[in-house]
Structure formats: structure tokens, C-alpha cells
Phi, psi and omega in degrees: 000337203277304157337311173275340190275332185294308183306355214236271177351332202244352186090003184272091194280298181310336188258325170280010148311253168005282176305343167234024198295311191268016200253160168216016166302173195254322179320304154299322180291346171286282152035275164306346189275316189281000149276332160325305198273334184255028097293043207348069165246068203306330199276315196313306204298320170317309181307317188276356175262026146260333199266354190219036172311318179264334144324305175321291180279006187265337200285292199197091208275329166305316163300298189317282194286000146280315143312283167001295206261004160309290177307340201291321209271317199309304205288357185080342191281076167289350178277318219268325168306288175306356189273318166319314153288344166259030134306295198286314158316299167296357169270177198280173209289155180230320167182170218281315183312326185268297184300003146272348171322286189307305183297350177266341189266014169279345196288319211279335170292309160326294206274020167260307182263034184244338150304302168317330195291166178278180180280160206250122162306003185223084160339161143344273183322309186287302174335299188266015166288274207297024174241322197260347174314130160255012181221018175270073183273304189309312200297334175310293197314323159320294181292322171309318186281350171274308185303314186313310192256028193250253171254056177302345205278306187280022171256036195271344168299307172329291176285324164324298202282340157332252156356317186239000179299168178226006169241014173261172173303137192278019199275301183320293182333297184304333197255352153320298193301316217277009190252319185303316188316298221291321196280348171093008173330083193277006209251102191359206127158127166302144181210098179262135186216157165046040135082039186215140153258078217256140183237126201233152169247121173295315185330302161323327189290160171256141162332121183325315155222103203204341174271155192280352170298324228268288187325304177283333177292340188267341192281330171276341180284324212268339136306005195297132184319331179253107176308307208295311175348313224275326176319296207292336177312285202303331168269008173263336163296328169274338169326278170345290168330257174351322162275328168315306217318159353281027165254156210263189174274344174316326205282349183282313180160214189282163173286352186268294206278359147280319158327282200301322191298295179330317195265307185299312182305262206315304177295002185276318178284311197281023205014073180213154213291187177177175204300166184270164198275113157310155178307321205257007167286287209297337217239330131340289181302310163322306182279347168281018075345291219280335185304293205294328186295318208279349199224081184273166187277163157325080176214185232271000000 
């Protein structure tokens, strides 16, 4: 045993891999782990501290949860760090050492993963310029979109006045709103679009494309017998969405006659022939044209 620890010593990692590759002694798989961790070959080493945990922890428990929770943090893996910890939690009790062990690691998981995010492209400072900007809307729509998936719960005062602002982009607006959806937001709020005025719960709203007319018109668009035809039908139908939203595509009309409208507008841009248009066709179409003129995308 005196061997692997000289060997471990000395950098020889590769060769005390090798030499326990096959053991199942607990001495040696400790051994084997701390060569595992310096060659950052994190996963193998998971595998054996799950498949061989008890071995492990009857051997030495305070290593075991220290190598354990090393990898976790190596591999990023924070749920399986906390399931690991109310593992480790439940078992009987072994001595004052391992339960100060324990007691210190939800604080020591917290602050590994909280360590892992990356640093945030946005000061403090730079956030409320650009909330307080009335005329950076591309650069908002930036920032909104780092915030989705960073911290949004703490601008939502912030995304709210976005969301009921009436002098911003309605794109901006829209994505405002759907950022409220996401945070679980119950709290009322006006949201003016298309010369409409709405009093919304975000919570409450159904996602933009989440209703089943969205499903079937696009499942029929995305087999449609002329493929490019059907690409285009179908982005002029996510358009469409976007601009309603928060009304759904029912309010244009039935799923046959979005389909056919749809189909009609994109062979119209691809100058190519197409079915002839019905009163309730052409007065579709209409209103989908005037939704995209009225709602132009974003840009810088």
C-alpha cells in the first residue's frame, strides 16, 4: 500500500491506474480514485464511487466524501452533489468528524455552483443604463436575453415595466411578457399591441407556440408536397404567432383557412401560381400581411 501512496507521490498517476485497474480492495480503490482526480478522468471515477459507496465509506468516510463531492464539482454535476448528500446524510451515524464533514458541504455546493457560472457581460451599472435607455431597444433585447437564462427573477420589476411599456418595440414587449411567463409571474399587468389593450396574468398565458392549432398547421406545412413552398408557409405562420401574441392563431380563423392563407401569401412572395383565394381566404391574408407590416423584427 506504501507503494501507491510513494507512487501517487512521485506523479506517477498512470502506472497506479494500471496497478488497481482490477482491485476491488477499498484501500486500493482509494488509491485508484486519487489518480482518477489527477488525471481529471472524472467520470471513470464517478463510476466507481457510486458502484463501490460502501465499500468505500465503511474504509474511510471522510475521504470518500471528499473525493465524491471533488468530482461532482470537477463534472459540474450539483443535483447528483445534493442526492449524494442526502445519501450520505442518511446513513448511521460514524463519528463527530464525518458529521462536521456533512454539516459543512450544502454551504461548500452552494458556492461551487455558484462558482461555476460564468461572470455576467453586465455591471451593475451597465443593467440600469440600459433599462433606463428609451431608445436602446436592440441593445435591451440583448440584455433581456442574457437575463433569461442568468437571473431574471431579480430585474422583474425592471422586465415588467418593459412588458406594459407602449413606447418600446413590440417585439421587445413580447419578449418581456414571455420572460414574465417563464418566472411564474401572477401578478396582473396591461400589455398593449395591434391597437389592443390586454390585462394578462403572465402566468396564466399559454406559450406562443404551445397551442394545438400552431401544432397542427405547422405538421401540415412541414410535409406539404412542395417543401420549399411549405419552409416558407411555415415561417410566415411563426411570424404570424409572434405578432399576435398574447392571441392565439384561432382569432385569424380555422386551421384549414390558415393553412391555405399561408400557403397562398408564400407563393405570392415566390411568384408562383396557387389555389384560387376564397372572400374568407383573401380577408385572412390580409389580416396576416398587415400583423407583419405592423410588427417589423428588431434590429440594430
Amino acid at each position: 500500500m506504501d507503494n501507491y501512496k510513494t507512487l501517487l507521490e512521485k506523479g506517477e498517476y498512470e502506472l497506479v491506474e494500471q496497478l488497481t485497474r482490477l482491485s476491488k480492495k477499498p484501500k486500493e480503490l482509494l488509491y485508484r480514485l486519487s489518480a482518477l482526480l489527477s488525471l481529471s478522468r472524472y467520470e471513470e471515477a464517478v463510476d466507481i464511487l457510486v458502484s463501490d459507496r460502501d465499500i468505500l465509506w465503511k474504509e474511510n468516510p471522510v475521504l470518500t466524501l471528499k473525493v465524491n463531492f471533488e468530482v461532482r464539482f470537477a463534472l459540474k454535476e450539483f443535483d447528483e452533489a445534493y442526492e449524494d448528500l442526502a445519501y450520505f446524510q442518511n446513513l448511521p451515524y460514524v463519528k463527530q468528524e464525518v458529521e462536521e464533514v456533512l454539516r459543512a458541504l450544502p454551504k461548500a455546493i452552494r458556492e461551487a455552483e455558484r462558482d461555476s457560472r460564468p461572470a455576467s457581460p453586465y455591471e451593475q451599472e451597465e443593467i440600469e443604463r440600459i433599462f433606463a435607455s428609451p431608445k436602446e431597444d436592440y441593445e435591451l433585447l440583448g440584455l433581456l436575453n442574457y437575463l433569461r437564462s442568468h437571473n431574471a427573477g431579480d430585474y422583474k420589476k425592471e422586465i415588467r415595466e418593459v412588458a406594459s411599456s407602449t413606447n418600446r418595440h413590440s417585439d421587445l414587449r413580447t419578449f418581456a411578457l414571455l420572460i414574465l411567463l417563464s418566472l411564474g409571474d401572477a401578478s396582473p399587468l396591461e400589455f398593449s399591441k395591434n391597437g389592443k389593450t390586454y390585462k394578462v396574468v403572465p402566468s396564466s398565458l399559454i406559450p406562443p407556440f404551445g397551442d394545438k392549432e400552431y401544432a397542427a398547421i405547422t405538421s401540415y406545412l412541414s410535409g406539404y408536397k412542395d417543401a420549399s413552398l411549405g419552409r416558407l408557409a411555415a415561417s410566415i405562420v411563426n411570424e404570424t404567432v409572434m405578432a399576435l401574441y398574447p392571441e392565439s392563431l384561432n382569432s385569424l380563423g380555422s386551421i384549414e383557412l390558415i393553412e391555405d392563407a399561408s400557403l397562398a401569401l408564400a407563393s405570392s412572395y415566390l411568384h408562383v401560381a396557387s389555389k384560387p383565394a376564397t372572400a374568407k381566404m383573401t380577408k385572412a391574408m390580409e389580416a396576416m400581411e398587415k400583423l407583419l407590416k405592423e410588427n417589423p423584427p428588431l434590429t440594430e
